[in-house]
One Martini backbone bead per residue (centre of mass of N, CA, C, O) as a GRO file, in nm:
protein
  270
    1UNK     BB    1   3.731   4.021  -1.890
    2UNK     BB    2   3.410   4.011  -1.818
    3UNK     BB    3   3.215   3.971  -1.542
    4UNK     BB    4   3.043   3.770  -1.595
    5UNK     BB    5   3.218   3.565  -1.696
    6UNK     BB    6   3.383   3.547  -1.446
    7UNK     BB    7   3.136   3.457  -1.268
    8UNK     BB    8   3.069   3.182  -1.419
    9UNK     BB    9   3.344   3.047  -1.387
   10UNK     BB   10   3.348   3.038  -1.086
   11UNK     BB   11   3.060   2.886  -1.053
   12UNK     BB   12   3.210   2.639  -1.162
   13UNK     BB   13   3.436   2.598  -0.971
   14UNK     BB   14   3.266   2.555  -0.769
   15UNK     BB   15   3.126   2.295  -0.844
   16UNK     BB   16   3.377   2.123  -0.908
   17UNK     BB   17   3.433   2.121  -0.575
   18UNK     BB   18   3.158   2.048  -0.469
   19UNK     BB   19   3.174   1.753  -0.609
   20UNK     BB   20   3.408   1.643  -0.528
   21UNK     BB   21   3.267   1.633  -0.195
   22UNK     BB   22   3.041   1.460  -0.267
   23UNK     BB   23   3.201   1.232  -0.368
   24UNK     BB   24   3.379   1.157  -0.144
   25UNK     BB   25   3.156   1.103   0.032
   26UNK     BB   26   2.897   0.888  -0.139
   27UNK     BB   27   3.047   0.676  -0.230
   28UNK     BB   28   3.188   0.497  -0.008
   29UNK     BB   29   2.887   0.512   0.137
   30UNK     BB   30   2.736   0.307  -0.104
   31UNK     BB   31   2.925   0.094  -0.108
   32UNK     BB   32   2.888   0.026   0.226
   33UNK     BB   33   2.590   0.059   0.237
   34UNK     BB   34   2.426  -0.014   0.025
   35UNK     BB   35   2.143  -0.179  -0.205
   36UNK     BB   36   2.297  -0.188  -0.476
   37UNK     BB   37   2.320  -0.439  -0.747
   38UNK     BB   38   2.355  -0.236  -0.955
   39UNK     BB   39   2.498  -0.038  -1.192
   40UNK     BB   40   2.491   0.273  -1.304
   41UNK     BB   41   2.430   0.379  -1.611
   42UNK     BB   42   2.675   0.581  -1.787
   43UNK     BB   43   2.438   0.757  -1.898
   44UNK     BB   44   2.296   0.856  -1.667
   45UNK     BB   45   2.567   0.964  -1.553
   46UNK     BB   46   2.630   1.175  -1.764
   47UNK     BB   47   2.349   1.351  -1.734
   48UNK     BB   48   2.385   1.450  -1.449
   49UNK     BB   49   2.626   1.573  -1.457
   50UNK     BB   50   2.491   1.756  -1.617
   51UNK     BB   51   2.247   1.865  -1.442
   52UNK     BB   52   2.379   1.959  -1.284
   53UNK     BB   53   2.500   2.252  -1.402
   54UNK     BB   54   2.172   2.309  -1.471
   55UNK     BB   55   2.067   2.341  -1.167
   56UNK     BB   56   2.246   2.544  -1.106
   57UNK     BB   57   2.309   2.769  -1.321
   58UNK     BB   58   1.996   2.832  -1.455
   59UNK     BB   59   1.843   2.960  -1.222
   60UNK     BB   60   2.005   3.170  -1.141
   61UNK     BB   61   2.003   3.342  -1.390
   62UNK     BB   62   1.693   3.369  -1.409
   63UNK     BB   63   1.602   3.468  -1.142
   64UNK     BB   64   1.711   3.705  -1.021
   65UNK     BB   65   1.600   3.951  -1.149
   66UNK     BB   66   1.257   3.799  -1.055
   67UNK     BB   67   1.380   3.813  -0.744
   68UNK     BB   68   1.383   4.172  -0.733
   69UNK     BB   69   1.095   4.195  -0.827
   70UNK     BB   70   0.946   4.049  -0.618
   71UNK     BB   71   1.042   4.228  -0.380
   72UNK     BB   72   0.910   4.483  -0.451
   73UNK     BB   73   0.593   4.408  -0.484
   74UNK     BB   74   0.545   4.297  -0.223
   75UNK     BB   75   0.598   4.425   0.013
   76UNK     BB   76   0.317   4.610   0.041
   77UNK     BB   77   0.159   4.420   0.099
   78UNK     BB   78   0.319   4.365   0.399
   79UNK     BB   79   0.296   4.520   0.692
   80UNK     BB   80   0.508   4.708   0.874
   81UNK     BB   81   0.489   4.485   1.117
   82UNK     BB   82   0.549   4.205   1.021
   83UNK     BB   83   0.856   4.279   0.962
   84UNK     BB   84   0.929   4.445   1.232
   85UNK     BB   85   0.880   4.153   1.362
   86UNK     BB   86   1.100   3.991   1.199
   87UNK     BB   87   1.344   4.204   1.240
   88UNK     BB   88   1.328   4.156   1.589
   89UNK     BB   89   1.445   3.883   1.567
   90UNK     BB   90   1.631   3.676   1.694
   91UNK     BB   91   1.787   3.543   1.502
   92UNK     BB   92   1.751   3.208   1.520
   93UNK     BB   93   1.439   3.324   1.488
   94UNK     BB   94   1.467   3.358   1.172
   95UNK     BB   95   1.601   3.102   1.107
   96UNK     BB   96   1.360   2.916   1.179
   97UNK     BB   97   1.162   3.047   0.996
   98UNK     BB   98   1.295   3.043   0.710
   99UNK     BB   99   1.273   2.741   0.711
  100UNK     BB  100   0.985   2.672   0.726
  101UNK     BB  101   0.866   2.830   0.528
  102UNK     BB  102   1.044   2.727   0.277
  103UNK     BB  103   0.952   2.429   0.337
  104UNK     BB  104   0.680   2.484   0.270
  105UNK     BB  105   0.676   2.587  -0.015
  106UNK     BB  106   0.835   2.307  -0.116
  107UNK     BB  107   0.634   2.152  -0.071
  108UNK     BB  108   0.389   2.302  -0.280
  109UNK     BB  109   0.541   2.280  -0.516
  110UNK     BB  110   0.619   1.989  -0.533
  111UNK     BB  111   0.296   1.889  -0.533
  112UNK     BB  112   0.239   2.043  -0.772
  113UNK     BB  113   0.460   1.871  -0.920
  114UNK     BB  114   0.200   1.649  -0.915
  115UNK     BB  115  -0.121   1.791  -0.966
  116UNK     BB  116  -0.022   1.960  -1.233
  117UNK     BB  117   0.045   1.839  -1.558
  118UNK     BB  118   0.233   2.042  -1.678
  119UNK     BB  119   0.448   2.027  -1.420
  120UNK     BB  120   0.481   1.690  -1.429
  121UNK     BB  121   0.655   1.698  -1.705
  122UNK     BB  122   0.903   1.813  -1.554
  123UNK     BB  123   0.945   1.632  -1.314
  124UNK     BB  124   0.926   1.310  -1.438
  125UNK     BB  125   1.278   1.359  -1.505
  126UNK     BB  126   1.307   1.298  -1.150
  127UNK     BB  127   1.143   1.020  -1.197
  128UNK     BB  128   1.338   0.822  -1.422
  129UNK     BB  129   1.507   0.728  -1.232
  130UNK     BB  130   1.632   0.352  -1.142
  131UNK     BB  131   1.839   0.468  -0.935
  132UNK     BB  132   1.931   0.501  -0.634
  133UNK     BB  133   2.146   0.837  -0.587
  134UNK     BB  134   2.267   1.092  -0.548
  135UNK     BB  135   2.291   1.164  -0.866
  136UNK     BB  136   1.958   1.197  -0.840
  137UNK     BB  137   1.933   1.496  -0.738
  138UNK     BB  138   1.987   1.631  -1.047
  139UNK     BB  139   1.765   1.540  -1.177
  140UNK     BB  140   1.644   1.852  -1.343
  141UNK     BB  141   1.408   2.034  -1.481
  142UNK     BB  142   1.458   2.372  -1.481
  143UNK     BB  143   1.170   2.453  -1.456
  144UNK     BB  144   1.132   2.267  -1.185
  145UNK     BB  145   1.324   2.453  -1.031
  146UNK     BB  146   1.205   2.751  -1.075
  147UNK     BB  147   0.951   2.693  -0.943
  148UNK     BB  148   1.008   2.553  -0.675
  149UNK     BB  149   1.204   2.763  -0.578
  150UNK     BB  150   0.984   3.022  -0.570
  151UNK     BB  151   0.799   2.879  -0.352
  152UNK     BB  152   1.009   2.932  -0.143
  153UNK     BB  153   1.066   3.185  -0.152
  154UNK     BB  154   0.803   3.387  -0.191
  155UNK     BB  155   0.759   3.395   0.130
  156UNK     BB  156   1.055   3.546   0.228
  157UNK     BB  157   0.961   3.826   0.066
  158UNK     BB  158   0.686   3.876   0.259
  159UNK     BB  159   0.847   3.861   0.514
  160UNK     BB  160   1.145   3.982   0.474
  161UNK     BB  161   1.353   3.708   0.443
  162UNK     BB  162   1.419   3.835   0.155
  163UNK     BB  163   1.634   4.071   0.043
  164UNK     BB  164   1.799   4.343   0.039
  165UNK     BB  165   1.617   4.430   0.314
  166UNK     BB  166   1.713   4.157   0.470
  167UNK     BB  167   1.746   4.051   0.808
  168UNK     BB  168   1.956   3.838   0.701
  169UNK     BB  169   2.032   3.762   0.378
  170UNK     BB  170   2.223   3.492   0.387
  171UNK     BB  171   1.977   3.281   0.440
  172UNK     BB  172   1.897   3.169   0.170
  173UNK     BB  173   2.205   3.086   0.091
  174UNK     BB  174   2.217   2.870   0.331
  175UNK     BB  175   1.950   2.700   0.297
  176UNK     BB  176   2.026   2.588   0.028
  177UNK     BB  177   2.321   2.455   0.147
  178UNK     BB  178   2.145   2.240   0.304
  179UNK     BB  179   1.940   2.150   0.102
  180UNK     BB  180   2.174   2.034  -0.136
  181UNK     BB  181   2.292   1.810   0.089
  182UNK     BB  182   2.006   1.673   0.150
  183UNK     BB  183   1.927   1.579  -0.140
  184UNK     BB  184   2.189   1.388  -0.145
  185UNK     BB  185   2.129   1.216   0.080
  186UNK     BB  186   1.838   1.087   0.037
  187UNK     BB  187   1.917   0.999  -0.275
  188UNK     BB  188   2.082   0.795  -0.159
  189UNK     BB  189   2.249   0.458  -0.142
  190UNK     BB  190   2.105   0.388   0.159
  191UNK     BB  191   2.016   0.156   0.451
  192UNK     BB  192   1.929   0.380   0.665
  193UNK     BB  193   1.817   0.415   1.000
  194UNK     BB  194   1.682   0.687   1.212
  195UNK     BB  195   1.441   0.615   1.383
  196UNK     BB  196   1.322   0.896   1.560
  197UNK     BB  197   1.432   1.073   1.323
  198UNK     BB  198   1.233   1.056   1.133
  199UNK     BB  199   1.015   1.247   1.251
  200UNK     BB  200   1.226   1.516   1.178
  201UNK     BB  201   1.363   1.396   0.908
  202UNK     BB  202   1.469   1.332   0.605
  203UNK     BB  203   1.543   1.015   0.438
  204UNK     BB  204   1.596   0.770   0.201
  205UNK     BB  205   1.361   0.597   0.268
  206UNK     BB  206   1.158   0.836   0.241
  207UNK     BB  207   1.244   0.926  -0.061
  208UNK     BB  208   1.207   0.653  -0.195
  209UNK     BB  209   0.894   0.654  -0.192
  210UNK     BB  210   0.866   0.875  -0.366
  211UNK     BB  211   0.985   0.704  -0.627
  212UNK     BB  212   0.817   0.509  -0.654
  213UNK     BB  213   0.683   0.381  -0.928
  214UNK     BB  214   0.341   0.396  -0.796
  215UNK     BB  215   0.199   0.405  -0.515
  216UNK     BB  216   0.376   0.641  -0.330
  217UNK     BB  217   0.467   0.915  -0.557
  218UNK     BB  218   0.244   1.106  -0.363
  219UNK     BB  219   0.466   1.086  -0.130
  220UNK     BB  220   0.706   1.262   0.056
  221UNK     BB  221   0.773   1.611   0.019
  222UNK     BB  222   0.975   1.674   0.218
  223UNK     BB  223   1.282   1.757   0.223
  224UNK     BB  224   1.304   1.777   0.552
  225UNK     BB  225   1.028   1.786   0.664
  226UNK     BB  226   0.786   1.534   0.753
  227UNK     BB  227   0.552   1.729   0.920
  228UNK     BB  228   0.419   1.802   0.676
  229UNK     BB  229   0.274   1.551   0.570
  230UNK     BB  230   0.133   1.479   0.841
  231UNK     BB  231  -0.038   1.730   0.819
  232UNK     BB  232  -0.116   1.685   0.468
  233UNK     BB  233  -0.182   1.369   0.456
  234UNK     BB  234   0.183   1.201   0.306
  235UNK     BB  235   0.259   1.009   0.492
  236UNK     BB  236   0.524   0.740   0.446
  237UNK     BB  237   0.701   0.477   0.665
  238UNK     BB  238   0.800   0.207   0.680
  239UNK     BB  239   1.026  -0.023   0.717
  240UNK     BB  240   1.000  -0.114   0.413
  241UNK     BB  241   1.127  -0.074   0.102
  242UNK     BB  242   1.114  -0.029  -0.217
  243UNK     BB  243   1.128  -0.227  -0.480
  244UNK     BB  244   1.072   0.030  -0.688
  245UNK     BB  245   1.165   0.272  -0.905
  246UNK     BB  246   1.008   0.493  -1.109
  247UNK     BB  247   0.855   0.490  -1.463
  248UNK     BB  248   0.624   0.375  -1.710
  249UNK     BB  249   0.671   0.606  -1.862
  250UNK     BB  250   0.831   0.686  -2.084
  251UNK     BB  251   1.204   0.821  -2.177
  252UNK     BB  252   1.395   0.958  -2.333
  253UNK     BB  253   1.733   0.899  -2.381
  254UNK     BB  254   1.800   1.150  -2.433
  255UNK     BB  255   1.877   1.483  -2.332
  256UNK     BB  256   1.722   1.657  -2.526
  257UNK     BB  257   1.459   1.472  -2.498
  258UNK     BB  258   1.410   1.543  -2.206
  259UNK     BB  259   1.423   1.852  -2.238
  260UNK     BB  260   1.169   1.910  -2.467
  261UNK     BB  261   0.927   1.730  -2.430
  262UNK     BB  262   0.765   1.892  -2.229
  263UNK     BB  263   0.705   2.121  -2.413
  264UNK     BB  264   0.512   1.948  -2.534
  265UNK     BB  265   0.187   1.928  -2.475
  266UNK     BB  266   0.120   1.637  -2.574
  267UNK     BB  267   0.252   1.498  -2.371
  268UNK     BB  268   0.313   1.176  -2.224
  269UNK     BB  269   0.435   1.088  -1.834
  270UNK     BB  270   0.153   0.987  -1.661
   0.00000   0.00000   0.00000
């Protein structure tokens, strides 16, 4: 067996770990605590199950090779009293600025794949779900996944905070696996409210508001940081939930179609 399959293999068989563990985690937490009145339809749970292993490992194959040439070309860029500044901090204050760091740009990803057209037409398909729960944060259509991905990514390269000669190189797939695990916790149906924390963290009435069908979807893009709405003038957090959830532009049934339709120019979904 060649080892890319090899690899492969493994990194599936990860995956379906991981699901086991989440599914472990938030269906129980979903029966008792949710607010949701009706089952996900069983179609839409077929579609994100493939979503998840699509934008798991979708990502991973097309980045690795342009995130390698990328962190070559930045190098140069910044300075290197920059880089030897945050090579000298230590650990602690490095995990959290590459923290703060990578969700700025997650931030401006994400804001950007709504207010630019073309980007939005890929968003589009993780807010056709009409119903939160956990796997509702696996609906990503690949290309919007590594926009977004790269929005986060490309600021640690530029700091020297990821690549292959960076000081605790482990940080971004730290983060990854940090943020992928608050992802699906934001978009669970809990009807949990953590009260004076929600000024620190994003929680799922936060990023609920932000699936709203209509008034609020411009609203509450930070993954974790709430703090970065605050500051760029998008959040909303009143007490009470979203009536509804989704999108009124109509979206393919099929899977295929979920897939494709975007890359159509003229698709209107928004």
């Amino acid at each position: 067996m060649s080892l890319p399959v090899q690899e492969m293999l493994v990194g599936a068989a990860r995956l379906w770990v991981w699901l086991a563990l989440l599914t472990a985690i938030f269906v129980p937490l979903e029966r008792w605590f949710g607010r949701r009145a009706a089952p996900v339809p069983r179609a839409e749970l077929r579609h994100n199950l493939v979503y998840y292993f699509i934008s798991s490992l979708v990502p991973v194959v097309l980045l690795s090779a342009p995130i390698a040439l990328l962190a070559a070309l930045l190098q140069p860029l910044v300075p290197d009293a920059v880089r030897t500044a945050v090579h000298g901090l230590p650990t602690a204050a490095r995990i959290a600025l590459a923290f703060v760091v990578a969700e700025t740009g997650f931030y401006w990803g994400h804001r950007l794949s709504h207010e630019i057209p073309w980007l939005w037409r890929f968003h589009a398909v993780h807010h056709s779900t009409e119903q939160m729960y956990f796997m509702a944060n696996t609906r990503s259509h690949p290309v919007d996944m590594i926009v977004t991905r790269l929005c986060g990514v490309v600021p640690l390269l530029l700091l020297g905070l990821a690549g292959p000669n960076a000081a605790g190189s482990a940080m971004p797939a730290l983060l990854l696996v940090l943020g992928t695990f608050w992802g699906f916790f934001i978009h669970a149906d809990l009807r949990w409210r953590l009260g004076p924390l929600e000024w620190l963290v994003s929680t799922p009435a936060f990023h609920h508001w932000h699936h709203s069908r209509r008034e609020h979807i411009n609203r509450n893009y930070a993954p974790t940081l709430p703090v970065l709405d605050r500051l760029f003038g998008t959040h909303y957090l009143p007490r009470h939930w979203p009536e509804e959830v989704g999108l009124d532009a109509p979206q393919a049934d099929t899977l295929a179609g979920q897939l494709l339709d975007p890359l159509v120019p003229h698709r209107k979904t928004a």
